[in-house]
C-alpha positions as CSV (number, residue, x, y, z in Angstrom):
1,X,-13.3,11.0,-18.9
2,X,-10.6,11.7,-16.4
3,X,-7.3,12.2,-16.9
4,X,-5.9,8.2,-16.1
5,X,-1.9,7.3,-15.0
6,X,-1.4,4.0,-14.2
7,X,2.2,3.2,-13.3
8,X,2.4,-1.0,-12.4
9,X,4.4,-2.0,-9.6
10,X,7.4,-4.2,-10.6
11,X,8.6,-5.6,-7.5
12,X,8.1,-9.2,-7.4
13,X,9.4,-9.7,-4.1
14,X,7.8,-7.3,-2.3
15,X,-17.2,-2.4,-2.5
16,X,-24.4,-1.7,-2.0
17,X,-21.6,0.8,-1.1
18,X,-21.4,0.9,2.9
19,X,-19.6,3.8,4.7
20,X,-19.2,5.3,8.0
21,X,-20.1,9.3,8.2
22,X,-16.9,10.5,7.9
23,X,-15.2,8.3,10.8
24,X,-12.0,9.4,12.0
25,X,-9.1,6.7,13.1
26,X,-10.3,7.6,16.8
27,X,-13.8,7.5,16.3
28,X,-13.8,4.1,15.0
29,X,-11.4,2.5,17.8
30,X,-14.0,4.5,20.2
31,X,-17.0,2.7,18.5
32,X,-14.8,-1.0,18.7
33,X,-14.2,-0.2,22.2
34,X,-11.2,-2.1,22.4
35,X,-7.3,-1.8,21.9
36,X,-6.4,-3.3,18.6
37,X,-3.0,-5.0,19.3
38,X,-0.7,-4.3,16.9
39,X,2.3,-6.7,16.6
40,X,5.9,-4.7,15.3
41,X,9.1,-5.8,16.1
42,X,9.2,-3.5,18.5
43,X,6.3,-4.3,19.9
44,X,5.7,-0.4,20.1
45,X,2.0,1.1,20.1
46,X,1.4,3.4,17.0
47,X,-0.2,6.5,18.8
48,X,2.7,9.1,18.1
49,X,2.0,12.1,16.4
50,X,3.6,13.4,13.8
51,X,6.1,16.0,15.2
52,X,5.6,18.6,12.4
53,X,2.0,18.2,12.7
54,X,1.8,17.8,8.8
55,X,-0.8,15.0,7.6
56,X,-2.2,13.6,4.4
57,X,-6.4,12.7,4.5
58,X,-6.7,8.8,3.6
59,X,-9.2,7.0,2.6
60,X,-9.9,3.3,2.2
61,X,-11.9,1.5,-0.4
62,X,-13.1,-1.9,-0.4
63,X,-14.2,-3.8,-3.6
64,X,-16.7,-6.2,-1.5
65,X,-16.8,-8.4,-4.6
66,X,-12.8,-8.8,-4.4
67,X,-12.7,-9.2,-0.6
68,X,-14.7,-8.4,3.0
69,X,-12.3,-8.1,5.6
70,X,-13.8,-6.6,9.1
71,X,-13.0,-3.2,10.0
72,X,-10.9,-3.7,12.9
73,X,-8.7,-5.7,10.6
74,X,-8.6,-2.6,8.1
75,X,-8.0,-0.2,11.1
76,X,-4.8,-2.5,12.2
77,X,-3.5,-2.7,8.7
78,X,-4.4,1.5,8.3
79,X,-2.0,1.4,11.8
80,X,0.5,-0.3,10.2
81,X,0.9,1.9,7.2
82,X,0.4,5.2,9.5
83,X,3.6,4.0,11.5
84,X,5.8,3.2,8.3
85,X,4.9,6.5,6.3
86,X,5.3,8.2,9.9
87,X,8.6,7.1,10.7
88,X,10.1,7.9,7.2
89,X,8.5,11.4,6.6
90,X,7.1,12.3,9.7
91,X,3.5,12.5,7.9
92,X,0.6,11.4,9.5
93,X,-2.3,9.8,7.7
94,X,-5.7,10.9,8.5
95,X,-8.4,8.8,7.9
96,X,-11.6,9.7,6.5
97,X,-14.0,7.2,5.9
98,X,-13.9,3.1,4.9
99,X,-16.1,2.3,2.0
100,X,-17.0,-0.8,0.5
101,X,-18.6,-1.1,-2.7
102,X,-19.3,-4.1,-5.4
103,X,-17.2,-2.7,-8.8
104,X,-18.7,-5.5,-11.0
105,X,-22.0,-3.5,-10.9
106,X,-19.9,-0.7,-12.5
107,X,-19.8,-1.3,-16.4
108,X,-16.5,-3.4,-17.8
109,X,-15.6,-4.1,-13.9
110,X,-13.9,-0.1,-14.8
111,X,-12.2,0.8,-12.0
112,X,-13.0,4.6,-12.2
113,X,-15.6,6.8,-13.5
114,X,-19.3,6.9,-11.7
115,X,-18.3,4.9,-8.8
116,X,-15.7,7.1,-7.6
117,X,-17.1,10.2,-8.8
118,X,-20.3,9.4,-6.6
119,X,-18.5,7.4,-3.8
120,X,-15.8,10.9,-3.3
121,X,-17.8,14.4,-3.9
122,X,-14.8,17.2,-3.8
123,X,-16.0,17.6,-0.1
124,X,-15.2,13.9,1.2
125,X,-12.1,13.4,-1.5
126,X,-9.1,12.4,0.7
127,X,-5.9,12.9,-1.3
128,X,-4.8,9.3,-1.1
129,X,-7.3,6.6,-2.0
130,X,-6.5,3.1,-1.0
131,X,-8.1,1.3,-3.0
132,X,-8.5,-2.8,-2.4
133,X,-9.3,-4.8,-5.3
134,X,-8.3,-7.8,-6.8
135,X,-7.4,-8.1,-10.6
136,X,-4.2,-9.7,-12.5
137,X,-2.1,-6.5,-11.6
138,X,-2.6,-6.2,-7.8
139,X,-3.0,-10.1,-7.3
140,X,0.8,-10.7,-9.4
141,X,2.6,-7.9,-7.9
142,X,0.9,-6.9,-4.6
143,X,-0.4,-3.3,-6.1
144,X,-0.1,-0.6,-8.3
145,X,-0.6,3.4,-8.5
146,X,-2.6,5.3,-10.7
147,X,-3.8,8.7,-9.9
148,X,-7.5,10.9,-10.9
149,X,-7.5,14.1,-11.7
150,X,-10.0,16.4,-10.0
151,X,-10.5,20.0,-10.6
152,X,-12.7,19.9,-7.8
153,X,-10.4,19.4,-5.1
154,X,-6.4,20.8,-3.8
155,X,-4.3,17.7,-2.7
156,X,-1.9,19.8,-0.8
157,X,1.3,17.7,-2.3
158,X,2.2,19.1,-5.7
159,X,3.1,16.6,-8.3
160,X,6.9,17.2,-8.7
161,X,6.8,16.9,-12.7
162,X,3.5,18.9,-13.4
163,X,3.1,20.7,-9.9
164,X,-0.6,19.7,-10.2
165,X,-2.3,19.6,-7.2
166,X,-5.7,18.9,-8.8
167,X,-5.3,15.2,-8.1
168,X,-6.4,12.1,-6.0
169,X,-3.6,9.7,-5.6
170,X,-4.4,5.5,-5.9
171,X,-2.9,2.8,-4.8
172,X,-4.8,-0.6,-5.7
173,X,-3.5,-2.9,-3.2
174,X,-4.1,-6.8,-3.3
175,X,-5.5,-7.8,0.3
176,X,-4.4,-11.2,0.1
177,X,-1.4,-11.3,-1.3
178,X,1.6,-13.1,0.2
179,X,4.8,-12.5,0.9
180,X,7.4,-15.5,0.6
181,X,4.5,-17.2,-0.9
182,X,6.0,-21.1,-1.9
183,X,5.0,-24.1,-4.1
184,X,2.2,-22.0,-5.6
185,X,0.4,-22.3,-9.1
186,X,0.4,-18.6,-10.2
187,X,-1.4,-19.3,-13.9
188,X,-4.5,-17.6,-12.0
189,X,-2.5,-14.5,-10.1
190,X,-5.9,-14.0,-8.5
191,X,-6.5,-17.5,-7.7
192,X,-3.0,-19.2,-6.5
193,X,-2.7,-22.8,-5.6
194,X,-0.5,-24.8,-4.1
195,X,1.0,-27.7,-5.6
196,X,4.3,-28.6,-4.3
197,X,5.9,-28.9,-1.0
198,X,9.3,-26.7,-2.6
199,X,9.4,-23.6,-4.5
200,X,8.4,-23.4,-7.7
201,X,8.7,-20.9,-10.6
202,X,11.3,-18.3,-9.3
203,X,9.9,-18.2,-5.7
204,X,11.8,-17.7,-2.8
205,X,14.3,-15.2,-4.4
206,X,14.6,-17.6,-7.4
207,X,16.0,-20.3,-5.2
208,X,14.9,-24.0,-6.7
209,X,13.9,-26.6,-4.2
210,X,14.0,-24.0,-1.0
211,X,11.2,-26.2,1.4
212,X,8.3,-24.7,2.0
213,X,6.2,-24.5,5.4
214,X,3.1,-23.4,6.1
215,X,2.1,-20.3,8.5
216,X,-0.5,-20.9,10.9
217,X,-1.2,-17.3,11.4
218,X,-1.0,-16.1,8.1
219,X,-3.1,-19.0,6.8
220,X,-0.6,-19.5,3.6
221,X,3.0,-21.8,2.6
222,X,6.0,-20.0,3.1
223,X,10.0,-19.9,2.1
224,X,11.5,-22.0,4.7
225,X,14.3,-19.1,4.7
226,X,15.7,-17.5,7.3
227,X,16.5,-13.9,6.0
228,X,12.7,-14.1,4.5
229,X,10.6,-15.7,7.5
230,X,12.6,-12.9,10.0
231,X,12.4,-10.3,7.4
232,X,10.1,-6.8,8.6
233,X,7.6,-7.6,5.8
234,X,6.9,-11.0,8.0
235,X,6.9,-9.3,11.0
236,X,2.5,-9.1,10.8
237,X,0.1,-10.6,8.3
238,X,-0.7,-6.5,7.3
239,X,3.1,-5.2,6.9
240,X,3.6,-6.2,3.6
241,X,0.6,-5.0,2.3
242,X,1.0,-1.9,4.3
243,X,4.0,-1.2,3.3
244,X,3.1,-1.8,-0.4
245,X,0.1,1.0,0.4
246,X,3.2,3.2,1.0
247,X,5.5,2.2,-1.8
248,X,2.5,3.2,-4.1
249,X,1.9,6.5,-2.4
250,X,5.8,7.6,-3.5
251,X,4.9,6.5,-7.0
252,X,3.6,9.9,-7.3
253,X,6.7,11.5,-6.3
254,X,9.0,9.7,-8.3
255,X,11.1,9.6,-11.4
256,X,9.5,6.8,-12.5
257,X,8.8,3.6,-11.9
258,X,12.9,2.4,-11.8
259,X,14.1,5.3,-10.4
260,X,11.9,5.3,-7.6
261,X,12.8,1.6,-6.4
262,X,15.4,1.1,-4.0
263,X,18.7,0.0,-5.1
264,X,18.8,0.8,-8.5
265,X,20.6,2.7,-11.0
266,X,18.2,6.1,-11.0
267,X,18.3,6.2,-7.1
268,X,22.1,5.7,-6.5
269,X,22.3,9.1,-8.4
270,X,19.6,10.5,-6.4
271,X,21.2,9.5,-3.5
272,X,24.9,10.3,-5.0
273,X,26.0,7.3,-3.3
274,X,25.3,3.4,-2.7
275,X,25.6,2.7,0.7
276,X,22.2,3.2,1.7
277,X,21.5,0.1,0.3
278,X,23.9,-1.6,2.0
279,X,22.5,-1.3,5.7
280,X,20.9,-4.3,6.7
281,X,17.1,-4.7,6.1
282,X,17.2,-1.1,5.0
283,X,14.8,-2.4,1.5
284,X,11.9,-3.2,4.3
285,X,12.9,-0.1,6.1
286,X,12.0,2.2,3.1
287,X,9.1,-0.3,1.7
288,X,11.3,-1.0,-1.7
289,X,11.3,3.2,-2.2
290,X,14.9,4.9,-2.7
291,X,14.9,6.9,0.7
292,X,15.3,10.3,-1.7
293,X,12.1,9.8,-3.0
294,X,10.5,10.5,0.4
295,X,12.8,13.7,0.8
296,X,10.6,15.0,-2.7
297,X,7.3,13.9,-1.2
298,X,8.3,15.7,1.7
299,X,9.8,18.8,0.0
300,X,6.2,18.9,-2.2
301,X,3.9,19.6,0.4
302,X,2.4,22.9,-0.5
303,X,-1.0,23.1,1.3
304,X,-4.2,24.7,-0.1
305,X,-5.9,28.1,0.4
């Protein structure tokens, strides 16, 4: 069995198989035939290319017993996540293909294995899978990273610790999770329900009795707060998740789990100082990853022969 590292995100705050023949991100807005608005605080279209020209192949994975969103609202949370790892390493993602594939036909619900192995020959491998599934892991903390490796295929960014680059790189990323979620039962992480009109159980930045309100848009109860309702992660009903897609990506470029967070202990000496972490909204900015840890994904790009 393959080689299996699982590394569980922490921050609390933060699928018949069906595929298109190897679709790129214009080919599938050609097919839609229409311009997929995509709402930033900018308001800014995502159609810049990287400026170094450098890219990393993505694919995206949908457990259809977990979830079945439509593809054009895949391709405008794939834009959202293009834009965030764009503007912080200047790396564009490429996208492959969509799947979608039922994993509780695969034995023990197992996340790798046959399915993957079949799904991803070494020819259609991208180097960064993202994979959405519920389970308690992704539903409690938005997503996690774990990594395959595959000595059929060259991921052109070296592992920093091993130098590997006989890998594919996971992120398992909870499609409906919600950010500032209030007055929520969370006994079921994968089945949350809300029972009270005021936070509940350490919600809301453990504030006690913040009020909640409900988002139309979203389709979920909210932190009546401020600094969380005008917060970047709120800014679209993708960019959390999105920028979770990202935070798992640097996973495999990291420390470790709490040295690759922002604002902690590890990346203050990575960083040398702590004012980086002082610069407001600057967290959302770098998707809860210290900023140094995208200088190392960065500095590992080593390309294939």
């Amino acid at each position: 069995m393959k080689y299996l590292i699982i590394s569980l995100l922490v921050l609390l705050i933060l699928y018949g198989c069906v595929s298109k023949a190897e679709p790129t991100l214009q080919n599938i807005v050609e097919e839609k035939n229409e311009l997929i608005e995509i709402k930033t605080l900018e308001n800014k279209s995502i159609e810049a290319k990287s400026a170094n020209a450098r890219n990393i192949t993505v694919g995206m994975l949908v457990d259809s017993y977990s979830y079945s969103p439509t593809d054009q609202q895949l391709m405008e949370f794939f834009y959202i996540a293009n834009e965030i790892l764009k503007n912080l390493t200047d790396t564009e993602m490429v996208l492959l293909s969509i799947k979608r594939y039922d994993f509780t036909s695969s034995a023990g619900n197992h996340l790798l294995g046959d399915p993957l192995v079949t799904l991803y020959p070494a020819n259609e491998t991208p180097e960064y899978l993202i994979f959405f599934k519920s389970d308690k892991s992704s539903a409690s903390y938005g997503g996690y990273s774990m990594r395959v490796e595959r000595s059929d295929v060259c991921n052109r960014y070296s592992l920093p610790k091993t130098g590997s680059q006989k890998y594919m790189a996971i992120g398992v990323i909870d499609w409906t999770h919600m950010f500032a979620s209030c007055g929520y039962d969370y006994s079921d992480p994968q089945h949350p329900v809300h029972i009270s009109d005021f936070s509940v159980g350490g919600e809301c930045r453990n504030t006690k009795n913040t009020p909640c309100a409900y988002n139309e848009e979203f389709g979920y109860y909210q932190c009546n707060r401020e600094d969380m309702l005008s917060s970047l992660y709120n800014s679209n009903r993708y960019y959390f998740s999105a920028s979770t897609a990202v935070h798992e990506l640097m996973h495999n470029f990291g420390g470790g789990v709490y040295i690759d967070h922002f604002d902690t202990a590890g990346c203050d000496e990575l960083m040398g100082e702590t004012s980086y972490a002082e610069q407001p909204g600057a967290f959302e900015k770098y998707a809860g990853i210290c900023p140094a840890t995208y200088n190392i994904f960065e500095d590992n790009y080593k390309g294939c022969d």
